[in-house]
Structure formats: C-alpha cells, structure tokens
N, C-alpha and C positions, 0 to 999 in steps of 0.2 A: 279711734280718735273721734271725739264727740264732733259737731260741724261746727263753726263758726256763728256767733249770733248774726241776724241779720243787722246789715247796713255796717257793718265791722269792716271788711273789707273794701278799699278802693281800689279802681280801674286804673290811677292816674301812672304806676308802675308798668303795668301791660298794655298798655295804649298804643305806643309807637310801634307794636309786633303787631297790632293788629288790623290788616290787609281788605280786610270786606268794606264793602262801601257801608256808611252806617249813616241812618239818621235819627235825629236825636231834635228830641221837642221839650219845648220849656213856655210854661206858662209866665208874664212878666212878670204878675203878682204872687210868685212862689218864692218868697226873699230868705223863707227859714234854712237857718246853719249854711247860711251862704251857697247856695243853688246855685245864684244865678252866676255866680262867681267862678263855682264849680261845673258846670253845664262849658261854660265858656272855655277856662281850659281844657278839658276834657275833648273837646273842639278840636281848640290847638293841637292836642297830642294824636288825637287820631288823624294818620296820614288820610283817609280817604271818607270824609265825614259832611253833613250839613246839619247844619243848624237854623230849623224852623223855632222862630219865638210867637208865640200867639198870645195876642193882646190882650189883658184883663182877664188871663187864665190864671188860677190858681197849679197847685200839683196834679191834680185829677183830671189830666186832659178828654181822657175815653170819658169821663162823668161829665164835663165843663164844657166840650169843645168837638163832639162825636163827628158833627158833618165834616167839618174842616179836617181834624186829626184824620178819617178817611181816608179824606181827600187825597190830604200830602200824603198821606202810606201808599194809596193805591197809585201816584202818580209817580212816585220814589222806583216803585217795584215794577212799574211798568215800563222803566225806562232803558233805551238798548245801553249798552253798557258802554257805549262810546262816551253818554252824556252822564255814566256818573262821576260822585265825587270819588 
C-alpha cells in the first residue's frame, strides 16, 4: 500500500489515546490553513500537553526562534515527571 501524502493525515482522531506528556510550539504569526486554530485544539485533545506560543514566530521555529525553542525543550525534558503536563 503506497504511504499517505504528507500533511493528509490528522492527529485530532488519536489525540485523546495519547498519554506522553507532549509539548507542542507555535509561532503567533503562522495563521496559514488555520494553525493557530489547530495547535489549539490539538491542545485541548491531548490529555497531557503544553502549549508554548512564541511571539512573532512564524512556522519555522528551530529557523526563527533556536535559543528559546531550546530552551523550552531542554526545560520540558528536564523536568521530574511530577511537574509535568
């Protein structure tokens, strides 16, 4: 069976089954095909999630936003697992 094109399939169906603490970043100025809208719920559905918005980011956060993105990763994954989400 060939694979799926990319960006075909959504998360928002598997979301609620999934259990890992997740963090999940969005640039405010990434408004194409409704992101920010979709970021959002996607939020919502993941039971154990955060959501970092980083200001006058576009999609390309590792390109746009590298200290910060870091940051919040290396602080995310260093944390005891009492504090996460």
């Amino acid at each position: 069976m060939p694979a799926e094109p990319r960006g075909t399939r959504s998360l928002f169906d598997i979301a609620p089954e999934i259990r890992q603490p997740t963090l999940l970043g969005w640039g405010d100025r990434d408004n194409g095909a409704n992101m920010g809208e979709g970021v959002a719920r996607l939020h919502q559905l993941l039971p154990h999630s955060q959501l970092l918005v980083f200001r006058n980011a576009r999609h390309s956060l590792a390109s746009e936003v590298p200290e910060p993105l870091a940051a919040a990763i290396a602080e995310f994954l260093s944390r005891p697992a009492s504090r996460l989400p």
